[in-house]
Structure formats: C-alpha cells, structure tokens
C-alpha positions as CSV (number, residue, x, y, z in Angstrom):
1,X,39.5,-7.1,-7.4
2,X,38.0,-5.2,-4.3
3,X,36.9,-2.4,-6.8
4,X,35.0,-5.1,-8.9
5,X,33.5,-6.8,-6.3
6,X,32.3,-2.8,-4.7
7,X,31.0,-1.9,-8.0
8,X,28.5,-5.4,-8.2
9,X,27.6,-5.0,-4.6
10,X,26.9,-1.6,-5.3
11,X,24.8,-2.5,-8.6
12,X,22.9,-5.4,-7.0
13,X,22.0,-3.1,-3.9
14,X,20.4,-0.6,-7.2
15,X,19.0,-3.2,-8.7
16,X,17.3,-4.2,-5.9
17,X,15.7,-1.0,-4.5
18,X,14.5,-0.3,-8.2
19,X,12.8,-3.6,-7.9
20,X,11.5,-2.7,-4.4
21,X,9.5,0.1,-5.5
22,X,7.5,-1.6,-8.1
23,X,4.0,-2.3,-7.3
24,X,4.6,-5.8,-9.1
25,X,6.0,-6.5,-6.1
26,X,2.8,-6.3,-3.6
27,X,0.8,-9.6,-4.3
28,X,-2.7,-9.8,-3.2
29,X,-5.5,-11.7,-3.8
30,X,-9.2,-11.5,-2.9
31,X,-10.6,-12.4,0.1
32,X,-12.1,-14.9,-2.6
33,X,-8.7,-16.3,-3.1
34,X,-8.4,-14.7,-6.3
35,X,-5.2,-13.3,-7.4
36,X,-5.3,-9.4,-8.1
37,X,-2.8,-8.1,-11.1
38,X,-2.0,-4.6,-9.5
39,X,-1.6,-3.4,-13.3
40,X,-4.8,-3.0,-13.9
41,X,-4.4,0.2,-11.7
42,X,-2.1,1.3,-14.5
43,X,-2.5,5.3,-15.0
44,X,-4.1,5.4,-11.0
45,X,-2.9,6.2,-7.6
46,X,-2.4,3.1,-5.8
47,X,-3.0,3.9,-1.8
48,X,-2.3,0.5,0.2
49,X,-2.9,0.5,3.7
50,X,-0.8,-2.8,5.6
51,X,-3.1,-3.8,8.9
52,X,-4.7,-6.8,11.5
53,X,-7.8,-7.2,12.8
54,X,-5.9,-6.9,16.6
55,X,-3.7,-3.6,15.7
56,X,-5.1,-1.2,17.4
57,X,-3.7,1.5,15.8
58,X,-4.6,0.5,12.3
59,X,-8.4,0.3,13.6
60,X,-8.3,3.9,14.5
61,X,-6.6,5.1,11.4
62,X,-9.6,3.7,9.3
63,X,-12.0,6.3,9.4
64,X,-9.5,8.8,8.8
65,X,-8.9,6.7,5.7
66,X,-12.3,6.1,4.8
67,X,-12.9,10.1,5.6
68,X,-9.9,10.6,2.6
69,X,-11.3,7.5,0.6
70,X,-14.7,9.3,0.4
71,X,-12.9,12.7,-0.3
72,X,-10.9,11.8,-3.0
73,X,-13.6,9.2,-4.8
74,X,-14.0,11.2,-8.0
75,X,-10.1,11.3,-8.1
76,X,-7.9,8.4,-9.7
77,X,-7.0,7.2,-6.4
78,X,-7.3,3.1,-5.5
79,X,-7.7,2.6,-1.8
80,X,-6.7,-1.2,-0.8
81,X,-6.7,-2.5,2.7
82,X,-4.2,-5.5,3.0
83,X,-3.8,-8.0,5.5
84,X,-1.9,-11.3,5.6
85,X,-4.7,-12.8,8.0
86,X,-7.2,-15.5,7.0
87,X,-9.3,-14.2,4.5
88,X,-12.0,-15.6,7.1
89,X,-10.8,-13.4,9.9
90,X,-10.4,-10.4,7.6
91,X,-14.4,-11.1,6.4
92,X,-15.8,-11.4,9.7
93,X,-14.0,-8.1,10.3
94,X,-15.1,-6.1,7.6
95,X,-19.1,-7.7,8.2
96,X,-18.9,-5.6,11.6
97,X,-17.8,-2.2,10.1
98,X,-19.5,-0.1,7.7
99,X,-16.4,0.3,5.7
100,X,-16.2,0.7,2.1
101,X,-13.1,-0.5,1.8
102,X,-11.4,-3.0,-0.9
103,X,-10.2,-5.6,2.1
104,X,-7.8,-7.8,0.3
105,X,-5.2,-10.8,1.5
106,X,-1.8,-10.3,1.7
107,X,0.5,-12.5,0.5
108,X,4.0,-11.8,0.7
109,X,4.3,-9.6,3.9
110,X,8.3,-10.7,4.9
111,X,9.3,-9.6,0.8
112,X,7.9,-6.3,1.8
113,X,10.0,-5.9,4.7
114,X,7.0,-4.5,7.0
115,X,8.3,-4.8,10.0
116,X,5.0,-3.0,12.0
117,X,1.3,-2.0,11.4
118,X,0.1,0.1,10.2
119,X,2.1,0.9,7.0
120,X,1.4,2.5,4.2
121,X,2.6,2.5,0.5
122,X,1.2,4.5,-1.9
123,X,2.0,4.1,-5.5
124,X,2.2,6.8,-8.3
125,X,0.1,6.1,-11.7
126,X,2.9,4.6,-13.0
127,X,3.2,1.9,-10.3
128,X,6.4,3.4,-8.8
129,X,6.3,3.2,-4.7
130,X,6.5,7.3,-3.6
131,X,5.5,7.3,0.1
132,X,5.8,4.7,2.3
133,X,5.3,4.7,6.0
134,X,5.0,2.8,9.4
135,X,2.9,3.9,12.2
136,X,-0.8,5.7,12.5
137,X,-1.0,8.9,10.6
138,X,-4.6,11.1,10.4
139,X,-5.2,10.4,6.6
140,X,-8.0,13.3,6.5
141,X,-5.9,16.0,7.5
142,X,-5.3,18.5,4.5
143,X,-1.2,18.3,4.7
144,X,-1.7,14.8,4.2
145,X,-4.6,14.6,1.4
146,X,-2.4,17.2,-0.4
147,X,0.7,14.4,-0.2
148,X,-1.4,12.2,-2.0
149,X,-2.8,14.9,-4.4
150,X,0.8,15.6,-4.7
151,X,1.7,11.9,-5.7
152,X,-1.7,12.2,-8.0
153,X,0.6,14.9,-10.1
154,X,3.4,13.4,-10.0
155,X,4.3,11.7,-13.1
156,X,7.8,10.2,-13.8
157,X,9.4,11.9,-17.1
C-alpha cells in the first residue's frame, strides 16, 4: 500500500510540473480587459517579463529589455510585460515611458508561484516554459541574447 500510494504521489507531482510549464497556464488579458489566448504565439518565442510599477528593479531592467526587444525584432521572439496591477496603474505607467512594450494584465500571479519581481519565463515555439528566473538580469548582454537565441533553436523532438 505505501508503494501505491509513492507511485501516485510521485505521478501527480509529474503531472503537475508537465502542466506547470505550459504556456496555457499564464493568463493575461489586455490592458483593455481583453483576454489574450497565448496560442496564437504558436511556432514563436514567448519572452514574459513578471513586474510593478513600484519594483525598482524591474524598472531598471526595462531598457535592457527593450535594448534586446529592439535587437531581436526581425526574430520570432514575443516580448510581453505582465503585471497583476490595475490595468489603470499599469496605463498611466506605460503613458510616461517611451517603451514599446506589449504591457499586459496579469491574472493568475499565486498559480504561477512568483514569489518576487522581476521574473522571467520565456517559452520555446512550442509553448513549453525553458527558462525561468527571479531577480534583475541585463537582458542586452550577448550571453544572455544568445540564451534566448538558444531557446529560438530549440525545438522539442
């Protein structure tokens, strides 16, 4: 009986993990309160960056991000900014920058287990989570451009 019981613990852990590193997960909507259906990005690179308007480290990661965003614009790379602040809030943010980032609402932060900002997910072209990571990182620098060049290439056989 302990076996059994090892064996569905064990499954339902596997089970779960799988299902954690689905982009289905992630749901967004616009900042017009309209939902977003993360498939559409089928066959892309999915970059989603986890912020708030009061975190200052996410603040000075973005213009390493927009450096990278700008960098890798003829690539099939999606860059997403998420936050689970009032779409109001996250507007009035985004009026004051000269950003051009996709600023979207997050809705489902706790099912994500982020536990700090900024985080990052980036998902391959097959929607399959393949880097994820909290605190600021320097998006621009080669070693990481070439991570997400690598996750570009990457393609699950």
């Amino acid at each position: 009986m302990k076996y059994y019981l090892h064996i569905i613990l064990f499954t339902s852990l596997f089970a779960c993990s799988k299902q954690d590193s689905d982009i289905a997960k992630v749901k967004l909507t616009e900042l017009s309160g309209e939902s977003i259906d993360l498939t559409q990005y089928e066959g892309k690179v999915v970059f989603i960056n986890f912020w708030a308007t009061w975190c200052g480290p996410c603040i000075q990661e973005m213009p390493t991000i927009a450096s990278v965003q700008e960098k890798l614009n003829h690539k099939e790379v999606v860059f997403l900014l998420a936050s689970n602040e009032e779409p109001a809030q996250i507007e009035t943010f985004s009026s004051k920058r000269s950003y051009k980032f996709h600023y979207v609402h997050l809705d489902n932060m706790e099912a994500l287990n982020i536990q700090a900002l900024p985080t990052t997910f980036i998902y391959n072209s097959e929607g399959k989570l393949k880097f994820s990571e909290t605190g600021f990182r320097m998006w621009d620098e080669q070693k990481n451009i070439d991570l997400i060049t690598k996750i570009m290439n990457d393609h699950e056989k």
